[in-house]
C-alpha positions in Angstrom: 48.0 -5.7 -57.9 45.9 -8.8 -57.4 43.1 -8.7 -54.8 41.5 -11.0 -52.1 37.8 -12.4 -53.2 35.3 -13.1 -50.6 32.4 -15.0 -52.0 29.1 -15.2 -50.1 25.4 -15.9 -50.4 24.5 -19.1 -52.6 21.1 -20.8 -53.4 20.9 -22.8 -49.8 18.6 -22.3 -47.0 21.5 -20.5 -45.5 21.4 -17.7 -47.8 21.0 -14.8 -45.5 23.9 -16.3 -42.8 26.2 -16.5 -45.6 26.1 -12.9 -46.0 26.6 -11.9 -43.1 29.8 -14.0 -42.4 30.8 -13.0 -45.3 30.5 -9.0 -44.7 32.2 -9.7 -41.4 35.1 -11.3 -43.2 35.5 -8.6 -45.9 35.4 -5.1 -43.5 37.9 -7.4 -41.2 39.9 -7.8 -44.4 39.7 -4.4 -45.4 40.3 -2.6 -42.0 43.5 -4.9 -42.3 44.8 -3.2 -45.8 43.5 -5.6 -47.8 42.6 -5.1 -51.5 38.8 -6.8 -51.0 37.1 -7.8 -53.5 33.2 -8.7 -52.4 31.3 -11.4 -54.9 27.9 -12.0 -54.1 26.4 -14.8 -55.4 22.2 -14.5 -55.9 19.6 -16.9 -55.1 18.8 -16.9 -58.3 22.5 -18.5 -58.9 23.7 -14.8 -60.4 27.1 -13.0 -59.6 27.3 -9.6 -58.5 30.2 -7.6 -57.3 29.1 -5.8 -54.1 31.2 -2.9 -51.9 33.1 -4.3 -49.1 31.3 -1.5 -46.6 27.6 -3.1 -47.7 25.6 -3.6 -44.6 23.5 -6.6 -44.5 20.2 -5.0 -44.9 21.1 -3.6 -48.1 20.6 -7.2 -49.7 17.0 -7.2 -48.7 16.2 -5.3 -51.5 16.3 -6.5 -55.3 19.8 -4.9 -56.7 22.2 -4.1 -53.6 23.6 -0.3 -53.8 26.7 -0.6 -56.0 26.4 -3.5 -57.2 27.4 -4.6 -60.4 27.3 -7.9 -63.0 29.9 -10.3 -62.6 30.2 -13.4 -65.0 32.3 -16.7 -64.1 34.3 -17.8 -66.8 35.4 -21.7 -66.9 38.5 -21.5 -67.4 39.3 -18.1 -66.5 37.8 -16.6 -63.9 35.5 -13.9 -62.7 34.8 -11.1 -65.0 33.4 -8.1 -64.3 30.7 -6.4 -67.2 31.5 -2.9 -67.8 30.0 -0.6 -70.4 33.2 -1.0 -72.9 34.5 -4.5 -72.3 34.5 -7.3 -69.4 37.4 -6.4 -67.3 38.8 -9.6 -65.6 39.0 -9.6 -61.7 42.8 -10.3 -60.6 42.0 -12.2 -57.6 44.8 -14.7 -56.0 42.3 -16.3 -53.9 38.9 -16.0 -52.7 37.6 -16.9 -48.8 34.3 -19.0 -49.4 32.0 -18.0 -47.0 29.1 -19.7 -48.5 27.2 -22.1 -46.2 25.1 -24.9 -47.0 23.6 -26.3 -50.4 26.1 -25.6 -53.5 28.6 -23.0 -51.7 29.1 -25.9 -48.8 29.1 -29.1 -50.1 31.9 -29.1 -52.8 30.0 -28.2 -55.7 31.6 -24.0 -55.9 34.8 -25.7 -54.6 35.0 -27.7 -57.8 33.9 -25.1 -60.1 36.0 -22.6 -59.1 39.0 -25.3 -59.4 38.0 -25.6 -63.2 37.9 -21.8 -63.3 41.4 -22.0 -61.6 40.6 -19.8 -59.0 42.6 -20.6 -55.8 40.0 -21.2 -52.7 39.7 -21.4 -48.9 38.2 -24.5 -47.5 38.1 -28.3 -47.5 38.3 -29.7 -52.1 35.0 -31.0 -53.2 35.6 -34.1 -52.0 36.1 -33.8 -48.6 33.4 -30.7 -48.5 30.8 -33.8 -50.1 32.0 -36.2 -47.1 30.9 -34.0 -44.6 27.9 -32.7 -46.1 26.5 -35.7 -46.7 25.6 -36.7 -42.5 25.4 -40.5 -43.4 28.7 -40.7 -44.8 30.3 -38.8 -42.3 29.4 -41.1 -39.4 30.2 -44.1 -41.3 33.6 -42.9 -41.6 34.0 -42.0 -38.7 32.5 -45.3 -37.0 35.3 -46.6 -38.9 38.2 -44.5 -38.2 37.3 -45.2 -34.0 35.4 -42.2 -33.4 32.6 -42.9 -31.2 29.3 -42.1 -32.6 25.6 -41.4 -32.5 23.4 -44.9 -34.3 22.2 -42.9 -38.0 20.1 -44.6 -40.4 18.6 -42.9 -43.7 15.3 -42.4 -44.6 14.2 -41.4 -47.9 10.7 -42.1 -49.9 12.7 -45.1 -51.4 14.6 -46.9 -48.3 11.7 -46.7 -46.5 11.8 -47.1 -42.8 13.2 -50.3 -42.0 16.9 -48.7 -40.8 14.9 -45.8 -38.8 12.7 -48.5 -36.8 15.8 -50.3 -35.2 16.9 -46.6 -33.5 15.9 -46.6 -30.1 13.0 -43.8 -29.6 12.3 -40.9 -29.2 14.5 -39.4 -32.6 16.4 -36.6 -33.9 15.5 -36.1 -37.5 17.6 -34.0 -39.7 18.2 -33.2 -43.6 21.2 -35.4 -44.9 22.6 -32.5 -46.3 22.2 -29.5 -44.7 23.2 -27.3 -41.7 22.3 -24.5 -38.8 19.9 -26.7 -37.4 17.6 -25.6 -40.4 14.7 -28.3 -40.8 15.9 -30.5 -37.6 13.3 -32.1 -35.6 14.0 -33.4 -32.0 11.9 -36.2 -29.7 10.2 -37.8 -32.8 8.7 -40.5 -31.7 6.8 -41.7 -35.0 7.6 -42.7 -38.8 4.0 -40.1 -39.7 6.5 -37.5 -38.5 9.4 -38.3 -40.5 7.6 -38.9 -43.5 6.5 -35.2 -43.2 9.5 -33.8 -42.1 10.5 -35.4 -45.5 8.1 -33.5 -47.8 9.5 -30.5 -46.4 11.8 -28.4 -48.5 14.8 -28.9 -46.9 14.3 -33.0 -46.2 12.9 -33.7 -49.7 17.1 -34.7 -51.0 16.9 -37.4 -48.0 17.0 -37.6 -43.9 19.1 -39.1 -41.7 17.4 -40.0 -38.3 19.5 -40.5 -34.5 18.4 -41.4 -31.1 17.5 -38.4 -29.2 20.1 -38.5 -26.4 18.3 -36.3 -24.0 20.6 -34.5 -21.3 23.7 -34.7 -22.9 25.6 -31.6 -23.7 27.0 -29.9 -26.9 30.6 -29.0 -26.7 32.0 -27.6 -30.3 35.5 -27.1 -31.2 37.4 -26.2 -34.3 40.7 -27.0 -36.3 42.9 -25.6 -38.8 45.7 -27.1 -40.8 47.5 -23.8 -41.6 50.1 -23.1 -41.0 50.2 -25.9 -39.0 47.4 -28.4 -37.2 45.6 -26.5 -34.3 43.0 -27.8 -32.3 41.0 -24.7 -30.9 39.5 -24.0 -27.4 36.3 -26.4 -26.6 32.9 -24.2 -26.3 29.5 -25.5 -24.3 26.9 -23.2 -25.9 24.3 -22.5 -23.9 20.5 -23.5 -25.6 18.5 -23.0 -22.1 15.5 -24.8 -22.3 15.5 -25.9 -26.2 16.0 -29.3 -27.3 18.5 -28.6 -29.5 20.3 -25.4 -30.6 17.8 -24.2 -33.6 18.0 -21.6 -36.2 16.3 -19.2 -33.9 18.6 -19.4 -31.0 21.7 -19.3 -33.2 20.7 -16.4 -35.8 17.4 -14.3 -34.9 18.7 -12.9 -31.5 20.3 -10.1 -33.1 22.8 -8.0 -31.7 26.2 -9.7 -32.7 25.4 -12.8 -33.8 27.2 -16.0 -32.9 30.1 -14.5 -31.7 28.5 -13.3 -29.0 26.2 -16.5 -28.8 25.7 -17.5 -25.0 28.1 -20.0 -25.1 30.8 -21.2 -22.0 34.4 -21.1 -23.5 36.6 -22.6 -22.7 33.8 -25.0 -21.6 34.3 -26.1 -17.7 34.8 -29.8 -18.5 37.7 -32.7 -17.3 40.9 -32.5 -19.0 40.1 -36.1 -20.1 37.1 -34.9 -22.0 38.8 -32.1 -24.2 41.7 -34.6 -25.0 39.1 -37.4 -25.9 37.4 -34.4 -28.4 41.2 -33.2 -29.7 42.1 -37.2 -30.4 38.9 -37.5 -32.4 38.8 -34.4 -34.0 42.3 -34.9 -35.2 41.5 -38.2 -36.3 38.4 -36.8 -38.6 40.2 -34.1 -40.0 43.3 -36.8 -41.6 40.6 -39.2 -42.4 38.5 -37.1 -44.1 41.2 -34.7 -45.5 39.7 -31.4 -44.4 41.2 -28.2 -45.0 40.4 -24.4 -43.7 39.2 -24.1 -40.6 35.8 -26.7 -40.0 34.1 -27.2 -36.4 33.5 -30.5 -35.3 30.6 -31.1 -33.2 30.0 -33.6 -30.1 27.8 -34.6 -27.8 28.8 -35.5 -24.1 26.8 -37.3 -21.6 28.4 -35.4 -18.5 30.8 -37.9 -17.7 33.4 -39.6 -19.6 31.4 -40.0 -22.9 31.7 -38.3 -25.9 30.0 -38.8 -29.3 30.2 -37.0 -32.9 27.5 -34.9 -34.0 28.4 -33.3 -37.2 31.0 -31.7 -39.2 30.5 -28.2 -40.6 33.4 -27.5 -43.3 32.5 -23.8 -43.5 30.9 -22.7 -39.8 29.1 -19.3 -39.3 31.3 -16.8 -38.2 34.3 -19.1 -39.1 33.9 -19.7 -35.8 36.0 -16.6 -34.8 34.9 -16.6 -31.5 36.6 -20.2 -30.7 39.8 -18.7 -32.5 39.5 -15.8 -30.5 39.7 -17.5 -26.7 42.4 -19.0 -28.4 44.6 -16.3 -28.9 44.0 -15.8 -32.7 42.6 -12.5 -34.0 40.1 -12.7 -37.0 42.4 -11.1 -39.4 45.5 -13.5 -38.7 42.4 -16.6 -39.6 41.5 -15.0 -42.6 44.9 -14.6 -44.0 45.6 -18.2 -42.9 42.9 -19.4 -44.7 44.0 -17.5 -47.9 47.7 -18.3 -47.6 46.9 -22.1 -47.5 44.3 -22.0 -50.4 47.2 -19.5 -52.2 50.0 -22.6 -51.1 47.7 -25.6 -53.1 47.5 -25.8 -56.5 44.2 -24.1 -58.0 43.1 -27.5 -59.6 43.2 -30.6 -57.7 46.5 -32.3 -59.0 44.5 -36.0 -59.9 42.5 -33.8 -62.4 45.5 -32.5 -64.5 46.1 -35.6 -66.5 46.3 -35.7 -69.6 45.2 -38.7 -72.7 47.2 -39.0 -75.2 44.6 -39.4 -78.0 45.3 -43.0 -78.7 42.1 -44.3 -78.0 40.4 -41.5 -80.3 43.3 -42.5 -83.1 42.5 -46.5 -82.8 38.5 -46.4 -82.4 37.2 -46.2 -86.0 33.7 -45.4 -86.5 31.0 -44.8 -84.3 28.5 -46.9 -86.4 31.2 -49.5 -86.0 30.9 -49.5 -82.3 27.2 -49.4 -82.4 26.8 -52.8 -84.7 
């Protein structure tokens, strides 16, 4: 009987957050009579299979209890090594629960199409579009949905975009997430420059007026088994400038679920249909799948601008399914029976040549005269 794979982990900067949706997803899975199958994938880029009871602080040590070697086979699949012979895993999907870096921006979706494997979450295309920060508010300046000013900075473009943005700046990674390596009230290109060196800014920046006093609202959408827009949440970041890796992750207790967060947020009706228009708008245009949140800001009256787009959220955002009347089981199995209803490998990648060209070319020497 084929099983349900839930991958998690991933060389990102988001590492230790990916594990722990991940383990959320799997026990919900498995309290729910699920066959779970648990794939941890190391910083090192290695695959282990890991029990679906593991508790997070088990993968603070080298090898996690139970653990054993799992090798991804293109085509094929994951196989497990046993003392005998591999044993193939018979998974019919996996959730991805991977976010940032390799697990996030397209990069597993597309190898685990080669592989054949079945997966939750946006194709590598659209997971690249809203990765990549720049892209994303380009098309969405040009799909109507009102946006923040971005320009890039890198070692090579210099600063000539950033020194047109109104001061003082938000400076964040162009690909990245969880607030990891974001720098509010910037107010000089010395800062950006080393915010650049840094670990998580060396791939590229993208830098945004700081729009002081305006208010995150968050929502999220699915597209199975039909299009759902989800409850709007204000979280709640007191008196930081933005909500930072700290206030969403080290608090302990249960994580972001439990977040200090106002949902449904107390805003005008005109506001949440302004955010459901452009968040519906974003997900056609950008052909997003699974079950993203789309970040705004709001300026406390009538105005509304995107923030970001995050294809895989922490938590899967359970708590905004949650206030709106969807248990966490019911989204996993959505997610799983949408990724089960698409075909494993994206359909524009199944042509085939007809060896014509091969047949016709004569030499290589030929070519190279």
């Amino acid at each position: 009987m084929s099983g349900v794979g839930v991958i998690f982990g991933g060389p990102s900067a988001e590492h230790d957050i990916s594990i722990l949706t991940g383990l959320q997803a799997a026990r919900t899975l498995l309290e729910a009579g699920a066959d779970v199958c648990c794939l941890y994938w190391t910083k090192t880029g290695r695959w282990k299979r890991v029990p679906a009871s593991a508790e997070a602080a088990q993968f603070l040590e080298p090898e996690v209890e139970g653990s054993s070697d799992v090798d991804l086979a293109v085509p094929g699949g994951f196989v497990e090594r046993r003392r005998r012979r591999a044993a193939p895993l018979d998974l019919r999907a996996v959730l991805n629960c991977c976010h940032g870096g390799p697990g996030e921006d397209g990069s597993l979706a597309a190898l685990l199409a080669l592989a054949g494997i079945a997966v939750t979450g946006p194709g590598p295309q659209a997971s690249a579009l809203a990765m990549d920060k720049l892209a994303t508010e380009a098309l969405a300046r040009s799909a109507g949905v009102p946006t923040i000013s971005t320009a890039a900075w890198s070692p090579d473009s210099g600063a000539a975009g950033v020194e047109t943005l109104a001061r003082p700046w938000v400076v964040k990674p162009r690909w990245g997430g969880s607030s990891i390596g974001v720098e509010a009230g910037v107010e000089d290109i010395g800062t950006v420059e080393a915010l650049g060196r840094a670990v998580t800014g060396r791939a590229g920046l993208v830098v945004q007026p700081y729009l002081e006093g305006w208010i995150d609202l968050n929502v999220a959408v699915r597209t199975h088994p039909s299009f759902e827009v989800s409850e709007v949440e204000r979280p709640l970041r007191g008196d930081a400038e933005i909500l930072g890796y700290r206030e969403k992750y080290l608090t302990g207790g249960p994580g972001m679920d439990e977040a200090p967060h106002e949902v449904p947020a107390d805003i005008p009706a005109g506001v949440r249909e302004s955010i459901v228009e452009h968040s519906t708008v974003l997900t056609r245009q950008m052909g997003l799948t699974g079950a993203p949140r789309i970040d705004f800001l709001w300026d406390g009256g009538a105005e509304v601008r995107l923030c970001e787009v995050n294809s895989i959220p922490g938590a899967w955002g359970n708590h905004l399914w949650r206030a709106s009347g969807i248990a966490r089981d019911r989204l996993y199995r959505d997610l799983i029976a949408e990724a089960e209803a698409e075909p494993a490998m994206p359909p524009q990648w199944s042509g085939s040549s007809d060896g014509r060209a091969l047949a016709m070319s004569g030499t290589i020497a030929a070519k190279l005269a």
